[in-house]
C-alpha positions, 0 to 999 in steps of 0.5 A: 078448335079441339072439338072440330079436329074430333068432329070427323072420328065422332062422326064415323063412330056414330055413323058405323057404331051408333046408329047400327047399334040402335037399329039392331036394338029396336030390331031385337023387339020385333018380329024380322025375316028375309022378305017381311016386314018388321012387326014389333013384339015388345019383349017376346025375343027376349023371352023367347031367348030366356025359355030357349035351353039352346042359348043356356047350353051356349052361355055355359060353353061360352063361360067356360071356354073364355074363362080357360081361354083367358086364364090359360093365356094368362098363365102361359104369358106368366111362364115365358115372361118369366122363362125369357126374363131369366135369359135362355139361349136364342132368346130372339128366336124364341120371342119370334116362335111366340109371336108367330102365330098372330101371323096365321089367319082363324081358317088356316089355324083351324084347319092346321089342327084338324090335320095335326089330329087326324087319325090317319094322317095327323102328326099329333094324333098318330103320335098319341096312339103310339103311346097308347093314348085313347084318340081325341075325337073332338067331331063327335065328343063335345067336350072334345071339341071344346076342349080343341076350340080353347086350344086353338084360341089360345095359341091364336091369342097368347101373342097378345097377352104375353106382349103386355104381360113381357113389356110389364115385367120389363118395366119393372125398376130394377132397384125393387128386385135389388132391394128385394134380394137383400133383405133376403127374398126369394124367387117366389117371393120377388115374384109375388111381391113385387113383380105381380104388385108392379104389373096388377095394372097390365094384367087388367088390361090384357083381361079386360081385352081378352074378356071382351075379344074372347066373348065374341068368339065365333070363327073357330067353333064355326069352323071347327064344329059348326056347334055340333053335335047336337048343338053341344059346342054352340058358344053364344056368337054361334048361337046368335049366327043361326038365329039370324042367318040359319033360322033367318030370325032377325029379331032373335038374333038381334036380341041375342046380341043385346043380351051378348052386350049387356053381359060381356059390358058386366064383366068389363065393368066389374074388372075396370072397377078392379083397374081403377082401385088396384091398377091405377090407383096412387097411394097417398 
C-alpha cells in the first residue's frame, strides 16, 4: 500500500529527472548541434573540457564566489541571530527588512544594483566619490564585477540561511545558557560552547544547501556581465550556457553539466559526511 501511495511522486521524478539526467548524460559523449544528428565521441568532450583554460578560469570563479557567498551568508546570519536574540528595538521590522529581499526577483536585483552604481546617477556610487572613494567599475575590472556578483547573491540569499541559522538559536534550551552563566561563562564563551555545539546540525544543512544552490549560480553573472570582459567573470553555469546555446555545442555543454554534478555531489558528500558525524550524531 505504501508503495503505491508513492508510486505517482516516483514516477514524475523519473519522468522529469532520470531519464533527462541520463539523456543528457549519453549526450556528453557525442558530437550535437542544431540540425545534426548525434555522433558519438567517446570521451572527446571531456577532454575537450580538461584542455579548454575557459572552463578552468570558471572553476576558479565559481570556487571562489560560492565560497564568499556562502561564508558571508553564513557569517552574516551569525551577526543578526545574534543582534536579534539579544533583543533591539522594532525587532519585527528588522526581521521584515532581512527577509525582504527573497521577495525580489534575480533581474529586478541585478538591475537594482547596477543603477545604485551608476556613476552618474547611482545613490551608492555618488556617495562613494564624495568620500573620495576610487569608482567601482565592475563592467570593466574582473574582480570588480565578481566582487558585485557575490554581493548580489548574498543579499538575494541571506534570508534563507539566517532563517535556519535564527530558528536554531531559538531552539536552544535555555537552561544550558543558565547553567553556562553560573558556572562563570561569558559571552564568547556561551556562544562558542554552547550555542555553536547546539546548532552544528542547522549550520550543516544551510551549507550543504547553499553549497549546491550557490554552485548553479548563473542569473546574476549573466545579467550582470554576461561573463565579461574577456570571459573573466564567466562561473561554470555561464560557461556551460555558451557552449550549449552561444557555440550550439550540446555535447560540451553536456558535459559540462556531468562535470558541475560530479563536483558539487563532492562537496555535498563531504559535508553529509560531517553532518551524520558531528550534526546528528548521539552520544552514547
Amino acid at each position: 500500500m505504501q508503495l503505491a501511495m508513492l508510486a505517482p511522486a516516483q514516477l514524475l521524478l523519473i519522468l522529469f529527472i532520470a531519464l533527462p539526467s541520463l539523456y543528457v548524460f549519453w549526450l556528453s559523449f557525442t558530437e550535437s548541434s542544431y540540425g545534426t544528428d548525434a555522433v558519438f565521441v567517446g570521451m572527446a568532450n571531456y577532454i575537450g573540457i580538461w584542455q579548454d583554460a575557459a572552463f578552468w578560469r570558471a572553476l576558479i570563479n565559481t570556487l571562489l564566489v560560492i565560497n564568499v557567498i556562502v561564508y558571508g551568508e553564513l557569517l552574516l546570519s551569525f551577526i543578526l541571530a545574534v543582534i536579534l536574540m539579544k533583543g533591539i528595538p522594532f525587532r519585527p521590522i528588522v526581521f521584515a527588512i532581512i527577509l525582504l529581499p527573497y521577495a525580489v526577483s534575480e533581474v529586478v536585483a541585478v538591475v537594482m544594483w547596477k543603477f545604485m552604481l551608476d556613476p552618474n546617477i547611482g545613490a551608492i556610487a555618488r556617495g562613494t566619490a564624495a568620500l573620495g572613494l576610487p569608482e567601482f567599475e565592475w563592467a570593466t575590472n574582473p574582480t570588480h564585477g565578481l566582487v558585485l556578483v557575490c554581493i548580489i547573491s548574498i543579499w538575494l540569499h541571506l534570508p534563507f540561511t539566517f532563517i535556519i541559522i535564527y530558528s536554531a538559536m531559538l531552539a536552544v534550551p535555555k537552561e544550558l545558557y543558565d547553567a553556562a552563566k553560573i558556572d562563570g561563562a561569558s559571552g564568547l564563551q556561551l556562544f562558542r560552547h554552547v550555542t555553536l555545539p547546539s546548532i552544528a546540525g542547522a549550520v550543516l544543512v544551510a551549507l550543504i544547501f547553499r553549497y549546491i544552490l550557490s554552485f548553479r549560480l548563473f542569473g546574476e553573472v549573466w545579467l550582470l556581465t554576461s561573463g565579461g570582459p574577456a570571459r573573466m567573470t564567466e562561473v561554470l553555469a555561464v560557461y556551460l550556457y555558451k557552449q550549449a546555446f552561444t557555440y550550439a555545442d550540446f555535447g560540451m555543454g553536456a558535459a559540462t553539466g556531468w562535470v558541475m554534478v560530479v563536483i558539487s555531489g563532492i562537496v555535498a558528500a563531504i559535508y553529509i559526511v560531517l553532518l551524520h558525524r558531528r550534526g546528528f550524531r548521539q552520544d552514547a
